[in-house]
N, C-alpha and C positions, 0 to 999 in steps of 0.2 A: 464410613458408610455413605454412599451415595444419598443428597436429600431425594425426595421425591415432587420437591415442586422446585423449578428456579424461571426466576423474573429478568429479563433483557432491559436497559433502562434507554439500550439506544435501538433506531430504525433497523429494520432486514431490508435486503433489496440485493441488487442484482448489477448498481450500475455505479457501485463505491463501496472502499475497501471494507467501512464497517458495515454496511449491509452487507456482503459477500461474507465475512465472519460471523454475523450473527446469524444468518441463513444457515451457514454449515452446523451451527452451532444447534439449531434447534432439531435438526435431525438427528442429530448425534445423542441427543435429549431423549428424541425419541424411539431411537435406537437401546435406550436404557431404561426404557419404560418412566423417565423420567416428564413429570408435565410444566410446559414451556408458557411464560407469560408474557406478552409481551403490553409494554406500556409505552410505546408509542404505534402509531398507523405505519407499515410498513412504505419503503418507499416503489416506485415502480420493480414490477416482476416478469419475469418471462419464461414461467415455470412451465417443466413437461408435466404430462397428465399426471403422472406419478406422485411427483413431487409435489401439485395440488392438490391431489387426495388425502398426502401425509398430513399437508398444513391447511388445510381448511378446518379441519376441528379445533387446529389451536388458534387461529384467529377468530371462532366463535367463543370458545374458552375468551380469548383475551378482550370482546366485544365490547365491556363494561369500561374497559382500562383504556382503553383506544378512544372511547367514544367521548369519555369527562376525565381529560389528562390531567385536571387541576386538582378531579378531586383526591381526598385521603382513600391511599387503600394499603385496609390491613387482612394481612396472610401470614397467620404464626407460623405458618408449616413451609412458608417458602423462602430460598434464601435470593439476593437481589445484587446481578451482575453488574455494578455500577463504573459506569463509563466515564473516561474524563475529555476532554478538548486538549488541543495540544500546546496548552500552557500548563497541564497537570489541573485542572479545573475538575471537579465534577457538580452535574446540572441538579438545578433542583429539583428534588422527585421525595412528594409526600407519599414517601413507604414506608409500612411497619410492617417488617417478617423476621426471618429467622436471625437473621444475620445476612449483613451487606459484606461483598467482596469487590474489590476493585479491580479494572483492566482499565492500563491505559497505554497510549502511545505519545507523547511528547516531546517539544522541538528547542524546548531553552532550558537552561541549566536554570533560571531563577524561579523560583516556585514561590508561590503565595503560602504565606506561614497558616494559614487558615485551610487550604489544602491539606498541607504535609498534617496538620493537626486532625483534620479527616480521616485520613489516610492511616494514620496511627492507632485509631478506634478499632480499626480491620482487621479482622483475624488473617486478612492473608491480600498482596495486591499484587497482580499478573501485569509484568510489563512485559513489550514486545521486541527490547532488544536487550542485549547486553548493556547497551551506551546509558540506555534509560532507567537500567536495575542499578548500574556502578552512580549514578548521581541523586540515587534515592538512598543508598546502602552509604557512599561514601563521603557525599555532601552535608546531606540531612540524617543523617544516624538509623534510616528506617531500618528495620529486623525481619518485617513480614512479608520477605520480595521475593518472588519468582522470577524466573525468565522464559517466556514459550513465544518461540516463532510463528508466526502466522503459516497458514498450510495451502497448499496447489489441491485441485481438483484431477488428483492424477488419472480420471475416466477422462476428461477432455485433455488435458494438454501434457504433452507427449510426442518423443521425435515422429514424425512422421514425413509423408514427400508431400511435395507442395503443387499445388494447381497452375500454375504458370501464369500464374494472371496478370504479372508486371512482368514477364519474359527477356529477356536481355537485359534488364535492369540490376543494377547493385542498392541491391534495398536498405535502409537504413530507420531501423523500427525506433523510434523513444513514445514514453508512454507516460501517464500521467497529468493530475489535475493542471492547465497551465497556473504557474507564480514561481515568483522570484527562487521560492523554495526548492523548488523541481528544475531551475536550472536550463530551460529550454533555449533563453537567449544564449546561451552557450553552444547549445545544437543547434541552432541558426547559424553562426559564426562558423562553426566548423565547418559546417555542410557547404559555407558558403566557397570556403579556401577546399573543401577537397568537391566538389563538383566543378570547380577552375581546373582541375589536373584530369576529372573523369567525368564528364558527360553524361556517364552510363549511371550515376550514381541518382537514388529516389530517396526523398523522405519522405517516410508513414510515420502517423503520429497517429496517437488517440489523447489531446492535448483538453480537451472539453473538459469546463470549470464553472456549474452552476453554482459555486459560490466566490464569485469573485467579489473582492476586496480591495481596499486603501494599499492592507500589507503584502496582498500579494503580486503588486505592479515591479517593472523591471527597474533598475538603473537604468541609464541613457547611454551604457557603455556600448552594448551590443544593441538593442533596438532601442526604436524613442516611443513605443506608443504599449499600447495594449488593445487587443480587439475589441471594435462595436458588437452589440447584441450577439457578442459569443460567436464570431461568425470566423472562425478562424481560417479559413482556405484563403479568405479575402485579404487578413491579415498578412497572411504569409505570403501573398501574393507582392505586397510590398518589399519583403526581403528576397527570395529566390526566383529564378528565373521556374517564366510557364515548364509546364508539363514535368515540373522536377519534385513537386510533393506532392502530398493528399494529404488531407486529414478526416479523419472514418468517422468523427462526431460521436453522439453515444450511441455505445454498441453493450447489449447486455454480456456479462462476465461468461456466458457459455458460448457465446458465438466468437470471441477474441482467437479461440484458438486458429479460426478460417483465416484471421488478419495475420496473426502472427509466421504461419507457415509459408507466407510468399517474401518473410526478409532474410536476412542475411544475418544482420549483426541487431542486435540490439545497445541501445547509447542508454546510459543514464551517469549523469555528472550531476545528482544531484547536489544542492549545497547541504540537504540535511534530513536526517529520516528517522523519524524515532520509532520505526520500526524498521522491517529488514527491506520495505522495499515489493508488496504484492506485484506490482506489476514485474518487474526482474527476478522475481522466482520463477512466476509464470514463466517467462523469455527462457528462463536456465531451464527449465521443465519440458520445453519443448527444444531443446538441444541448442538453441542460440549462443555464438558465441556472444557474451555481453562485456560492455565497457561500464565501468563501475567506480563510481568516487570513493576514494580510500576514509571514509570519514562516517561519523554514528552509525546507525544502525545497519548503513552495507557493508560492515565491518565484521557482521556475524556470516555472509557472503564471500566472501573474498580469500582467493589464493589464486596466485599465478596458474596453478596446474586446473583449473575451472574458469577462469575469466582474464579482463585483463584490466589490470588497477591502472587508476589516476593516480599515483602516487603523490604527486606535486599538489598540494592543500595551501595556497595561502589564507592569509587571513579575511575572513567576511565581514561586509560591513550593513548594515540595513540600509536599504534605497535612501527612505524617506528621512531617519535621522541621523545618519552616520554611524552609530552605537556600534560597538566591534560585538558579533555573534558568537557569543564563546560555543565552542566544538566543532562550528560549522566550516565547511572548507572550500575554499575559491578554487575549478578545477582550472587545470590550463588548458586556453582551445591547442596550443602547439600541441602539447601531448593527445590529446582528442584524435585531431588529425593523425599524429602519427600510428597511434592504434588501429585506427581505419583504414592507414598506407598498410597498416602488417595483416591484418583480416584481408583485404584486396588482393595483397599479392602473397599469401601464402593460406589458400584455404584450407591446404591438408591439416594445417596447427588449428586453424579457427575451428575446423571440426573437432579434433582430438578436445579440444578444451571445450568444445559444447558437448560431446559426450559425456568426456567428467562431469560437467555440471546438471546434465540432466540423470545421471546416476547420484547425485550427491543431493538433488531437491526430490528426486523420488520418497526421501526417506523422510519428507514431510506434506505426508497428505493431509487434505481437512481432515478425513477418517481420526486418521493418528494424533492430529494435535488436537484435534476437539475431545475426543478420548481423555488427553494427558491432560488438557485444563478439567475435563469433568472428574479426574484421579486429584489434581491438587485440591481443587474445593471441598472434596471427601478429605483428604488429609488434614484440610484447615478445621475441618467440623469437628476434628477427633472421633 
């Protein structure tokens, strides 16, 4: 049986992946007559009318919680979706309700035993890929593990034709926060050896990273710096020749699909995703053919007859102390490039396999998976 209250322990928003899921999430809440709390302030929004209609009562509902984050709040009657960071962390949040469930997404095999000992009290914990349910199930002995992919907004992204707005251009879409993680100095490199054979070639990015870090700076293999004040056109101004990129800054998750339909291909060689990867669903969702790291969570992604794998993984190492990333996989730019020689010069296949793939992420809407997480929490309830 469905509860009839549940608690969000992280932000909604519109301009990052776990805002974009807890946003779909509370509609889906609402959709079940179910009442949403939320216990943090949302992050920025750029709701249609509609959707502010929905969510205005719940952020007056959540007004208390939002307003004194520190303090204790108890709700016997609600259960609390609790969020972890991508070391398998979850934040402190003085809740007392029904019962706590865990969602997490995480990026290392090594877990803090104080976690996993969390994590054990749950009646039930939703991770977001395969890679990260098999090293809770098979490292750490957990019992209480689901698997649910994150979901597309299949009202906005979707094959459709594109506006011409880079015209003659061979567009080349990568997307996500910039760090080391996400693998971008790799899409520099490439871009750099296949715009030497093709002119015509463009890279879009939506590479914007309001929280940049110590961990998430490059090596010096592909580039030496990271950008000032976030300014990344400028950045990349140092590696690629004028008039050959752009980068679109933050663009709310309903407007991406305008960006996405003026490319070609979409890159991502991430080094590691402990989830499946929101932005490359999207890209698969709107018929892209995409290029995809054979390695964690795009592993739940991936077949030749839908994309086109990195298969070549070496081994990863962290910028800053050397340490070998266990899972994580070094792509190779040779292979990069040669996927983007085979999209270039054979776009009947790069279609056929963006077709697959935007038939094969159709069948994961927010609709559906928010649905299937609000079926497993009723299941965990008994």
């Amino acid at each position: 049986m469905l509860p009839s209250r549940i608690a969000l322990s992280w932000s909604i928003g519109q301009f990052h992946g776990w805002g974009i899921y807890g946003l779909n999430l509370v509609f889906a809440m609402l959709r079940h007559d179910i009442q949403p709390l939320l216990l943090r302030l949302p992050s920025r929004l750029a709701l249609q009318p509609l959707e502010m209609r929905a969510l205005l009562p719940v952020l007056e509902h959540s007004q208390e919680a939002i307003t004194f984050p520190q303090r204790a709040i108890r709700a016997p009657e609600t259960v609390l979706l609790h969020h972890t960071n991508g070391e398998f962390v979850f934040p402190l949040v003085d809740f007392h309700g029904q019962t706590t469930i865990g969602i997490t997404f995480f990026e290392t095999t090594e877990l803090s035993s104080a976690s996993i000992a969390q994590a054990q009290t749950m009646p039930l914990v939703v991770t977001g890929s395969r890679w990260n349910a098999g090293i809770l199930q098979e490292k750490y002995g957990l019992t209480n593990i689901a698997c649910l992919m994150q979901g597309i907004d299949s009202t906005l992204f979707f094959p459709s034709g594109t506006r011409g707005l880079l015209s003659g251009r061979f567009v080349i879409f990568s997307g996500g926060k910039l760090e080391f993680r996400k693998g971008q100095d790799l899409v520099i490199a490439a871009f750099q050896r296949f715009y030497a054979r093709h002119p015509d070639a463009f890279l879009l990015t939506a590479w914007n990273n309001s929280w940049l870090s110590p961990s998430a700076r490059f090596s010096d293999r592909w580039v030496s710096d990271m950008p000032e004040n976030n300014d990344i056109n400028a950045w990349l101004g140092q590696y690629l020749p004028e008039n050959a990129f752009m980068d679109v800054g933050e663009v709310p998750n309903p407007m991406m699909p305008t960006v996405l339909r003026e490319a070609h291909v979409g890159l991502f060689p991430n080094r590691c995703e402990g989830g499946t990867n929101l932005v490359a669903m999207e890209c698969m969702a709107m018929g892209l053919p995409v290029i995809l790291s054979d390695n964690t969570g795009h592993r739940d992604l991936l077949d030749e007859e839908r994309c086109y794998p990195l298969t070549r993984q070496d081994p990863c190492m962290q910028p800053n102390s050397g340490a070998l990333l266990i899972d994580w996989g070094e792509s190779s730019v040779d292979e990069i490039v040669t996927h983007l020689e085979a999209i270039y010069s054979n776009r009947q296949e790069a279609v056929r396999r963006g077709v697959n793939a935007s038939h094969f992420i159709r069948e994961f809407s927010w609709n559906r998976q928010c649905d299937q997480l609000l079926g497993l929490v009723a299941d965990a309830m008994g």
